[in-house]
Structures are given as structure tokens and as C-alpha cells.
LUMSEKE-735780 format. One line per 10 residues: number of its first residue (from 1); their letters; for each residue y, z, x of N, C-alpha, C. Coordinates in steps of 0.2 Angstrom, whole numbers, plus 5000, padded with zeros to 4 digits. Example, Ala and Ser with C-alpha at 12.3 -4.5 7.8 and 13.67 -1.06 7.14 Angstrom:
% LUMSEKE-735780
1 = as = 4972 5039 5066 4978 5039 5062 4984 5039 5066; 4989 5035 5064 4995 5036 5068 5000 5039 5064 $
***
This chain:
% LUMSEKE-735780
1 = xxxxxxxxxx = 4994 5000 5004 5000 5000 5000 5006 5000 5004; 5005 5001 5011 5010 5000 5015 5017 5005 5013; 5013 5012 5015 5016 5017 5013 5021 5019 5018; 5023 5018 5023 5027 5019 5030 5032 5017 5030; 5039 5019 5030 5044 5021 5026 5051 5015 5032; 5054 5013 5028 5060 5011 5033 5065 5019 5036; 5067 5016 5041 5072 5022 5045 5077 5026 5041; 5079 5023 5034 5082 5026 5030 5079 5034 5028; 5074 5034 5028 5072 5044 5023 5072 5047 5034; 5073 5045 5037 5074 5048 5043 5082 5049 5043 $
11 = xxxxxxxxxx = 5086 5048 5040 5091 5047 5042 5094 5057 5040; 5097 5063 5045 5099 5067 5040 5105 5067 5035; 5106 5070 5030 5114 5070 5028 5119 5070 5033; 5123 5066 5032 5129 5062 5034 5127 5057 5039; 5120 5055 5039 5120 5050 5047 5115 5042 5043; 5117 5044 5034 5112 5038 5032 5113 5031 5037; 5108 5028 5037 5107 5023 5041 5104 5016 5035; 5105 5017 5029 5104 5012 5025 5106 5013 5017; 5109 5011 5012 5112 5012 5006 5108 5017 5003; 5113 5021 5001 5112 5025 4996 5106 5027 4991 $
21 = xxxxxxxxxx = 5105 5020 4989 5098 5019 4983 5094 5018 4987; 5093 5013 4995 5087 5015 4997 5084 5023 4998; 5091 5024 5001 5089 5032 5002 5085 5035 4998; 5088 5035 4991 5085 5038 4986 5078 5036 4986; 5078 5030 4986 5071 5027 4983 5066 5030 4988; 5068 5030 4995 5062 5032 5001 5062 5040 5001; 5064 5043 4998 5067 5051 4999 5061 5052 4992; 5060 5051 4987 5060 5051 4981 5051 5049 4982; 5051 5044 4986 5042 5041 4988 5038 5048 4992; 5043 5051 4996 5041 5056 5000 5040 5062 4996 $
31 = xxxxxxxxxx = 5046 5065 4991 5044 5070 4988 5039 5070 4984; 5037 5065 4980 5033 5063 4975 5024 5066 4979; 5025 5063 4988 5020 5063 4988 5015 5068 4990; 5023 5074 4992 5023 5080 4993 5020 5083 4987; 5025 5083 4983 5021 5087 4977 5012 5086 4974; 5011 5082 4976 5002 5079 4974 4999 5082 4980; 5001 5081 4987 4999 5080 4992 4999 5085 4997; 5002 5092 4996 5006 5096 5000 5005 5097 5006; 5010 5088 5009 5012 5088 5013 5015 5091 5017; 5020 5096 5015 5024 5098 5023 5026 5105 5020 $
41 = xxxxxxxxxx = 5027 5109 5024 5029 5116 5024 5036 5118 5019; 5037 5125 5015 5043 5124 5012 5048 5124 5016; 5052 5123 5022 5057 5123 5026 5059 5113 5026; 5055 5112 5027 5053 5104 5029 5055 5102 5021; 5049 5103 5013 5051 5102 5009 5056 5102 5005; 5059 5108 5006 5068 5109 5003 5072 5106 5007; 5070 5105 5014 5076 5099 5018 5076 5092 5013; 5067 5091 5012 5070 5084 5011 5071 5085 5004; 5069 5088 4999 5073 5090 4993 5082 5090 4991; 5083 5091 4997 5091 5094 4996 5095 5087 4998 $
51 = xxxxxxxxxx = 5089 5084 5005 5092 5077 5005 5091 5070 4999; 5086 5074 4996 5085 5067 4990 5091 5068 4984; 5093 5075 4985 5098 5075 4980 5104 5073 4981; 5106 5075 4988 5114 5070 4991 5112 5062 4990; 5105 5059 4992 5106 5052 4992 5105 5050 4984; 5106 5055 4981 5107 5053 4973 5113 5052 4969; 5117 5059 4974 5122 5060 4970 5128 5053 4975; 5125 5052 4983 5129 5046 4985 5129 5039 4983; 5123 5038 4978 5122 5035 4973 5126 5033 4967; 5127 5039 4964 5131 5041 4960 5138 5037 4961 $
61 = xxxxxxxxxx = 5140 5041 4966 5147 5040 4970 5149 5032 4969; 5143 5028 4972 5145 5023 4975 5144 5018 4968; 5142 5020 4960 5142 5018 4955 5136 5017 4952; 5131 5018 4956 5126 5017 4953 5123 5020 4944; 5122 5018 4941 5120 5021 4934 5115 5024 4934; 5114 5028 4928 5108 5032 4926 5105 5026 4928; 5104 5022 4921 5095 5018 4920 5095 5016 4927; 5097 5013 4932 5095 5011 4939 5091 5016 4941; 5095 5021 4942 5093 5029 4946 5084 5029 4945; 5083 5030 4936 5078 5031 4934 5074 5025 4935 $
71 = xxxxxxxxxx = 5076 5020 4936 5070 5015 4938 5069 5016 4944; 5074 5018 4949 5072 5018 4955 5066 5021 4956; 5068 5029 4953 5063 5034 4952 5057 5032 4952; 5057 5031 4944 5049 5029 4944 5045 5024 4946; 5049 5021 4951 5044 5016 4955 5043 5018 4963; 5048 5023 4964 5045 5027 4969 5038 5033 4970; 5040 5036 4961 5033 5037 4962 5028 5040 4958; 5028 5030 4957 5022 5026 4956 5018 5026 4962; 5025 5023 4966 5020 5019 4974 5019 5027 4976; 5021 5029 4977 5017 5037 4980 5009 5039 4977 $
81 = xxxxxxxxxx = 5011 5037 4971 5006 5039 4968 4998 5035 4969; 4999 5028 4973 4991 5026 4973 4989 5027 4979; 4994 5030 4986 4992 5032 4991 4985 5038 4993; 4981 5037 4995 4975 5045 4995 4980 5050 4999; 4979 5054 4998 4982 5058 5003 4979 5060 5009; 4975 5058 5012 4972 5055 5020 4970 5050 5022; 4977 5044 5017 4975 5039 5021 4980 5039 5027; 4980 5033 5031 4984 5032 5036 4991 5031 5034; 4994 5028 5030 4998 5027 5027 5001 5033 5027; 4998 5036 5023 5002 5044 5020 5003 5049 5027 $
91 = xxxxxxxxxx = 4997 5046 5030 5000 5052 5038 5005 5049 5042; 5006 5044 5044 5012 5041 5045 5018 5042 5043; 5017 5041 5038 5025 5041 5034 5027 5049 5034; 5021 5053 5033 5022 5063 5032 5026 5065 5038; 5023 5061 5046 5025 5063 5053 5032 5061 5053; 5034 5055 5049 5040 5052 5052 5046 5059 5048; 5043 5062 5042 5049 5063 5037 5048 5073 5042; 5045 5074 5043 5043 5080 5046 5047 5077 5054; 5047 5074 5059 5051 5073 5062 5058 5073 5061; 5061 5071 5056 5067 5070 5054 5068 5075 5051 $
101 = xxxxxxxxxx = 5064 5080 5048 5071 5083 5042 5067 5092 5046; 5066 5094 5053 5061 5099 5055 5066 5104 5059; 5072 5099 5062 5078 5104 5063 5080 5106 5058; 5081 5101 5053 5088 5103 5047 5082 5108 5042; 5076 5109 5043 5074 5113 5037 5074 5123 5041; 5076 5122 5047 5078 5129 5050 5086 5131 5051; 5089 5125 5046 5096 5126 5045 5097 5135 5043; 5102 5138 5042 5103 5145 5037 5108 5142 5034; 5113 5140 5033 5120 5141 5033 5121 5131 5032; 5124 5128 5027 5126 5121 5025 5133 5121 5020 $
111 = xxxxxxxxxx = 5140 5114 5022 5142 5114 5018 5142 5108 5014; 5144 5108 5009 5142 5102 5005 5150 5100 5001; 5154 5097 5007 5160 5094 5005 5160 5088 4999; 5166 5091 4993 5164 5084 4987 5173 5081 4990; 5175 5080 4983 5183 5074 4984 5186 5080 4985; 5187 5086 4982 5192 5090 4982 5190 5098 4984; 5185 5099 4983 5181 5107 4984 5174 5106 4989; 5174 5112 4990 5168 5112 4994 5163 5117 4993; 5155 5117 4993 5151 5121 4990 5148 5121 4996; 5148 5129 4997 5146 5133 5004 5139 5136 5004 $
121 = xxxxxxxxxx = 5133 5133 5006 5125 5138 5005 5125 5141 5010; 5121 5147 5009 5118 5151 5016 5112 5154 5011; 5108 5154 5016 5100 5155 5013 5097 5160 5018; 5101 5164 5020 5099 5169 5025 5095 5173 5021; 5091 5177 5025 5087 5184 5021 5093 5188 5021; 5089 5194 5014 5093 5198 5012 5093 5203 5008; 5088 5208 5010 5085 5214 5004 5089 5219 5003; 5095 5219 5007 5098 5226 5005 5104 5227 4999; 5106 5220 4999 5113 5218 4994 5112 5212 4994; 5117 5208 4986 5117 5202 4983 5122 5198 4986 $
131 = xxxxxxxxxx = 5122 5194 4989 5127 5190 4991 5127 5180 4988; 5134 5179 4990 5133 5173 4988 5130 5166 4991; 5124 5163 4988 5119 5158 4992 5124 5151 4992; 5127 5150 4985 5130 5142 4983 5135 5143 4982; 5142 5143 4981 5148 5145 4982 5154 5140 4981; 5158 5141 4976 5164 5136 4977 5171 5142 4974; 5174 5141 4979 5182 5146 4979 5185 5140 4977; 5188 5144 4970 5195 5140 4966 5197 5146 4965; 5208 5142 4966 5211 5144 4964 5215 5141 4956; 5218 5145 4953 5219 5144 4947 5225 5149 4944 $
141 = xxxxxxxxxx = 5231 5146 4945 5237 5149 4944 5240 5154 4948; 5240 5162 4945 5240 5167 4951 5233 5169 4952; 5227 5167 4949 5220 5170 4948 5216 5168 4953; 5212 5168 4955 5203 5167 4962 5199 5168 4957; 5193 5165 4958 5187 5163 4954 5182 5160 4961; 5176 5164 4961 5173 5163 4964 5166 5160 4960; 5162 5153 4960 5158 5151 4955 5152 5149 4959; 5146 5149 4956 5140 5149 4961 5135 5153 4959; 5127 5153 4964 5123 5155 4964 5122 5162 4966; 5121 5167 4966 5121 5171 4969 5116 5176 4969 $
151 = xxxxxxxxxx = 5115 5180 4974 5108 5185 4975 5105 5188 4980; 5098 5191 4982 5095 5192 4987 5094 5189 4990; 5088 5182 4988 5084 5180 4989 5086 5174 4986; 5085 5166 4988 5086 5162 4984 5091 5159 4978; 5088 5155 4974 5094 5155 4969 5094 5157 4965; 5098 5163 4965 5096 5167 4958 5099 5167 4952; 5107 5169 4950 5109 5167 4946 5115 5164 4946; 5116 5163 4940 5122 5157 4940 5128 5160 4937; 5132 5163 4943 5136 5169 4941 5145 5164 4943; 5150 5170 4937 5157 5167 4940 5161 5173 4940 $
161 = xxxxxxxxxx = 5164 5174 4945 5169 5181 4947 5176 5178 4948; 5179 5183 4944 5187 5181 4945 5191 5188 4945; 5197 5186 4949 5203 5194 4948 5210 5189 4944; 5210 5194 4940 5218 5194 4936 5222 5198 4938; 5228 5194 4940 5233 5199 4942 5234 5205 4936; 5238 5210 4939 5239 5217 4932 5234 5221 4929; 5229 5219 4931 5223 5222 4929 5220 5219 4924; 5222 5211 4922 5220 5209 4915 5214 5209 4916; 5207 5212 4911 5201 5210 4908 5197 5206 4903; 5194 5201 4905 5193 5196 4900 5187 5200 4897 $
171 = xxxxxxxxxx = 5186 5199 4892 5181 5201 4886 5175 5196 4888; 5174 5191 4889 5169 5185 4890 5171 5179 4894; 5167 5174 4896 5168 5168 4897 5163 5163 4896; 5166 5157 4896 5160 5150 4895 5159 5146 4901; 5154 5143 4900 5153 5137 4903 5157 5130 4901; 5157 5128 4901 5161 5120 4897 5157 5114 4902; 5153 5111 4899 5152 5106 4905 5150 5098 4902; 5150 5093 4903 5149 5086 4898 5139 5086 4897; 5139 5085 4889 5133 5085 4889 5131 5079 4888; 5126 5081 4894 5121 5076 4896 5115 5073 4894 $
181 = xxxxxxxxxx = 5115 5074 4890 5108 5073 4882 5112 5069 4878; 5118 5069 4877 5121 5065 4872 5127 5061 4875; 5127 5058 4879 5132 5053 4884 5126 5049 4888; 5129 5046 4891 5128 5040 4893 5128 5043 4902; 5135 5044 4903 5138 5045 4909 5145 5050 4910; 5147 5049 4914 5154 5055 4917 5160 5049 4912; 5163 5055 4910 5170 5053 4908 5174 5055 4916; 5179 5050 4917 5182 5049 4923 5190 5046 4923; 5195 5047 4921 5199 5048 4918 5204 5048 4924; 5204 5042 4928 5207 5041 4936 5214 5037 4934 $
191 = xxxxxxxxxx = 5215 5034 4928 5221 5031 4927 5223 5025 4933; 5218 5023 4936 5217 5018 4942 5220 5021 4948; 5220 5028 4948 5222 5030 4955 5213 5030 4958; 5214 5033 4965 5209 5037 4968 5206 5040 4963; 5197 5041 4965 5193 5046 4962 5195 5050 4967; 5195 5049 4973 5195 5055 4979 5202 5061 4979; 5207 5058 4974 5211 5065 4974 5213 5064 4964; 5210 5062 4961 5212 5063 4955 5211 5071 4954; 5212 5072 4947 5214 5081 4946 5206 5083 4943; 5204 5087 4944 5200 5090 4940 5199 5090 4932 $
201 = xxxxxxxxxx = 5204 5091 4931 5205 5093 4923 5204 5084 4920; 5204 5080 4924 5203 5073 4920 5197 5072 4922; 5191 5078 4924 5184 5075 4928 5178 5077 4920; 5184 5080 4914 5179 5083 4911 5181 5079 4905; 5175 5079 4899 5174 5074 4893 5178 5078 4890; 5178 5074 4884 5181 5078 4878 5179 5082 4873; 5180 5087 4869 5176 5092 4866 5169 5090 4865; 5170 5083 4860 5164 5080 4856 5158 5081 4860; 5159 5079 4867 5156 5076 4872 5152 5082 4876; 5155 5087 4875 5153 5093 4881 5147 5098 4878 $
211 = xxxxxxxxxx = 5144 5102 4882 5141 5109 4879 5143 5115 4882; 5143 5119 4878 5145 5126 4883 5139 5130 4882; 5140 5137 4887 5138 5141 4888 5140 5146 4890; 5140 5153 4885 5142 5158 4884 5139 5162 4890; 5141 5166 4893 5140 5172 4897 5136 5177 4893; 5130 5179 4897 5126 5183 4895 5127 5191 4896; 5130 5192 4902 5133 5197 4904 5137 5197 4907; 5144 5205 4907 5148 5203 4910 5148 5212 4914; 5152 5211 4920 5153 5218 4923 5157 5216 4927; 5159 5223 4932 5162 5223 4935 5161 5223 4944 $
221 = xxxxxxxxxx = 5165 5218 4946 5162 5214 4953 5160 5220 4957; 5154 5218 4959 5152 5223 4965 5156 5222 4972; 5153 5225 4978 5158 5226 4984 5154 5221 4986; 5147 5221 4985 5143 5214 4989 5144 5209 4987; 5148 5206 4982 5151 5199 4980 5158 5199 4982; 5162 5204 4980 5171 5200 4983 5171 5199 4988; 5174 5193 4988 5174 5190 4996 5182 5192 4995; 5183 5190 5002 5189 5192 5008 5193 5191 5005; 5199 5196 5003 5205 5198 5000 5206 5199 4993; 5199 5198 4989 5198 5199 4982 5196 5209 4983 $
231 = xxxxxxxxxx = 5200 5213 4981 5199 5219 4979 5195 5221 4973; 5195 5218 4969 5192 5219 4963 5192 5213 4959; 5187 5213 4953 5185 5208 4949 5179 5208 4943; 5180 5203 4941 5174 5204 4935 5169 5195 4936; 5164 5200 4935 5158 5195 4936 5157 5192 4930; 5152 5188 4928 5150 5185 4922 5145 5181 4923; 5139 5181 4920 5133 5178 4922 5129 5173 4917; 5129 5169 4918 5127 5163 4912 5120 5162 4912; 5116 5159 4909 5110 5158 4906 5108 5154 4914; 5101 5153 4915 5097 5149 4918 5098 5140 4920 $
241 = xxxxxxxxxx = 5098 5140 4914 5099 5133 4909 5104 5131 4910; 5111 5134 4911 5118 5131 4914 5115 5129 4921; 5113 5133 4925 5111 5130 4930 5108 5124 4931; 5103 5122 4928 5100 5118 4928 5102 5112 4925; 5106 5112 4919 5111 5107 4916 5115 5105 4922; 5121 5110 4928 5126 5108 4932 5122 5103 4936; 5115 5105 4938 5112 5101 4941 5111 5095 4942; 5111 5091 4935 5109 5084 4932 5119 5081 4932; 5121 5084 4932 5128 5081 4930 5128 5076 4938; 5133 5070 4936 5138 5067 4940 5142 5071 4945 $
251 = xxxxxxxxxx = 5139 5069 4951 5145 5074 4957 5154 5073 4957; 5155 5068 4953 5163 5065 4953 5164 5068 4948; 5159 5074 4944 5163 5077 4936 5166 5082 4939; 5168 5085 4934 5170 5095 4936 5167 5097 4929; 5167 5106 4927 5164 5108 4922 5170 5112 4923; 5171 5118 4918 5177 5120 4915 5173 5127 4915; 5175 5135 4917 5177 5140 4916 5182 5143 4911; 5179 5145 4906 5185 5148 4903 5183 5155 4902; 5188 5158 4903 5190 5165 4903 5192 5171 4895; 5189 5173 4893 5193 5174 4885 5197 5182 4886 $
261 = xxxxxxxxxx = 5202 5180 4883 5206 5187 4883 5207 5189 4874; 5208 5197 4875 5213 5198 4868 5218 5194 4868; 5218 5193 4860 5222 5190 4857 5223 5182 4857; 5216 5180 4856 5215 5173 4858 5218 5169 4865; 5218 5173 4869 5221 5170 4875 5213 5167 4878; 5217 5160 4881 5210 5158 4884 5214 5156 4893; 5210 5158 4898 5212 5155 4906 5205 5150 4909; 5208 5145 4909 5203 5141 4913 5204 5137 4919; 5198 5138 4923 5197 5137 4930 5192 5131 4928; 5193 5125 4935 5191 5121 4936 5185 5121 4941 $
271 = xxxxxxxxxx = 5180 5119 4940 5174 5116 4947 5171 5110 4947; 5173 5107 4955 5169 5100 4957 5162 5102 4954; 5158 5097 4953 5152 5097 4952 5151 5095 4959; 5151 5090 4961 5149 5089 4968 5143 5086 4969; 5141 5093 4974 5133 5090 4978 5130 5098 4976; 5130 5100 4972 5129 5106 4966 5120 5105 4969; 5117 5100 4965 5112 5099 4964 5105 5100 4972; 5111 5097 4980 5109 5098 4984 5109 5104 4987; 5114 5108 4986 5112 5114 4989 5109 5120 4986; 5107 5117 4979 5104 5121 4976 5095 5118 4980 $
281 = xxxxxxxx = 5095 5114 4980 5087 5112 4983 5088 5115 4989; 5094 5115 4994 5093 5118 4999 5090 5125 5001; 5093 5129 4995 5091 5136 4993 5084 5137 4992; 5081 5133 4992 5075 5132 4988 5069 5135 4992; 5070 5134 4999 5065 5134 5004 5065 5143 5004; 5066 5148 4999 5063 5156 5000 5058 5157 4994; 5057 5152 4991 5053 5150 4985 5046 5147 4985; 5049 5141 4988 5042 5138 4993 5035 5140 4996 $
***
């Protein structure tokens, strides 16, 4: 079946060496063949995980559509699929992707720069305190909102912490994010400027179009989550399922935080979607 792969799925993030959808496509033949075949260690596996999801979301970027994506997909694997898993084919191609991705799966620490924000992993151990693994600092107005994964170990919840000036406390918050079951694609709302510095606030659909998700719980920020110069805050933790929905989204959208106060006040914070999806794969390898 001529399973031995072009120099593309060798390539690490940032050094692709061939378009984007091949990327995908050869990234996608490997993981597939992982999952049947358990081929390569969880370090190795969440490398190339985390890499199939950048070459999706540069995919994305560069225009590519859903239904392409998913064809790509499933012809990737397919072709995975009729390899045995001791043939020669499959140990070749395993040795090449294990050479490439064998530094980056001993990474600790990744950032995963989008057009305007950046999301910061670190996948270090961590039994004594909850710290944050996937990460994106906004500002908003006089307010800091810190949004992401956070935990022990891995990825664990899908939590948003913010300080209001004055002591103000929000009673709850949502998620706001374009839904993906009933759309097509991203609303993109660039008015023929640049994607690369358009606003946030035009990266998100219109009511009709979006889902939210309410916060399950809310508290007050522990010392192991404010980060530097944040004194105090409130935390707020959303369903599962948010997570996993942020993860299917388009990297050029954003998703909307909203904040609720008395008296019908509402504050909302903006977040790139980004490469969301890849550093959640990257996280991955304490699960593995």
C-alpha cells in the first residue's frame, strides 16, 4: 500500500516542509495508525497529535473547508487502515514519525501563537497545587481574565478567572461560542481588512448562530491560579463539553466570555480560538 510517508509528517511545527493539507493528510495516516496499531509511546503520540492539529487548524487558516478537511480525513484513514501492523510499510513509516516528533514529545513547556493572542501549555508534573496547563491572558477594559485549562495533571478543566476593579463580583458567567452543529463555517467579519489584525469581537457569529455555556461553578481564585500582579479573583468553571466544542472551532474565530453582574450588567472578554485544539493534544501526553 505504500505506506512510507513524504518528508511532510517529519516536518515539526513551524518547519512544515510541504502544504498544510498534506500535512494534515500524512499526520492523520499516522495517527490513525497509532490508534489500531499502538505504535509509539504517549510522549511521541501527543507530539504527533498536537502536530495534526496545527496542520489542521494551518489548514484552516489558509482556507481550506470543512467537507475537504473531512475527506481528507477519511482517506487517510482508510489508507491506514489496510496496512497490518507488522508490515514493512508500517515500520518504516512508525521509525520516520518517531524520529521526527521524539525531541518535541520531551517538550514541557509550548507556545502556540494565533493573529492576536497567544496560548501558553506547560505539561509539567504537579501533585502539590493546580496550576495553569493551556492559557490565554486578556485584557478587557480596566479588567484581566485569565482563560484555559487548568489543573494537576493534564487537562483538566475548562476554567475562566478574572479581577474587577472595586471589588466588583460577578454572580456567574458563560461561554458564548459559534455553533458548530448548525453552521457551515466561521463568521469572519474582516470588512476586507487583514484577518491577521481584525478585532475579536467581529471573529464571533451572531446570536442565532452561537451556543453557550453556563458555568458550573464559581469561587474564589485560589493563590495557585493568579498569575503575576492579579491579587485576587474569581474563578468560574464550565462544563467538559465547552472544552471540547472550543476544540472543533476555526482558529481565526474567537468565543466570547461574559461576566454577569447585579442588575443585569453584563462584561465581556474576548478569546482567539487559535491553535486551542493543539495544545490541548499537547497536554495530552499525562493521560497516555
Amino acid at each position: 500500500m505504500g505506506l512510507a510517508l513524504g518528508c511532510g509528517v517529519m516536518a515539526a511545527p513551524g518547519q512544515a516542509s510541504a502544504s498544510s493539507l498534506d500535512l494534515f493528510y500524512e499526520r492523520t495516516v499516522m495517527a490513525a495508525a497509532d490508534a489500531r496499531c499502538g505504535l509509539f509511546s504517549g510522549g511521541v503520540g501527543s507530539a504527533l497529535s498536537s502536530a495534526r492539529a496545527q496542520a489542521r487548524g494551518a489548514a484552516m487558516r489558509a482556507g481550506v473547508d470543512r467537507p475537504t478537511l473531512k475527506t481528507v480525513e477519511a482517506r487517510a484513514i482508510s489508507r491506514a487502515s489496510t496496512a497490518p501492523c507488522d508490515s514493512n510499510d508500517m515500520t518504516v513509516a512508525a521509525e520516520r514519525v518517531r524520529g521526527a516528533f521524539e525531541g518535541y514529545s520531551r517538550l514541557i513547556r509550548m507556545d502556540y501563537p494565533g493573529d492576536l493572542s497567544i496560548w501558553r501549555a506547560d505539561r509539567s508534573s504537579s501533585v502539590q497545587a493546580a496550576r495553569w496547563r493551556l492559557d490565554q491572558d486578556v485584557t478587557f477594559g480596566d479588567s484581566r481574565m485569565v482563560f484555559g485549562l487548568a489543573g494537576r495533571r493534564g487537562a483538566n478543566v475548562l476554567l475562566a478567572l478574572a479581577h474587577f476593579p472595586g471589588g466588583a463580583a460577578p454572580y456567574s458567567a458563560r461561554l458564548v461560542l459559534r455553533d458548530d452543529d448548525a453552521t457551515a463555517g466561521p463568521y469572519l467579519d474582516n470588512r476586507g481588512a487583514s484577518l491577521a489584525t481584525m478585532p475579536l469581537a467581529r471573529r464571533l457569529p451572531p446570536p442565532a448562530a452561537q451556543r453557550t455555556y453556563t458555568a458550573e461553578a464559581r469561587s474564589t481564585a485560589g493563590l495557585d491560579l493568579l498569575p503575576a500582579g492579579m491579587k485576587a479573583g474569581w474563578a468560574f468553571r464550565f462544563p467538559a463539553e465547552a472544552a471540547r466544542a472550543l476544540a472543533q472551532l476555526d482558529p481565526r474565530e474567537a468565543v466570547a466570555v461574559d461576566f454577569l453582574f447585579a442588575g443585569d450588567v453584563t462584561r465581556r472578554a474576548y478569546v482567539e480560538v487559535g491553535d486551542f485544539a493543539a495544545g490541548r493534544a499537547f497536554l495530552q501526553v499525562a493521560s497516555r
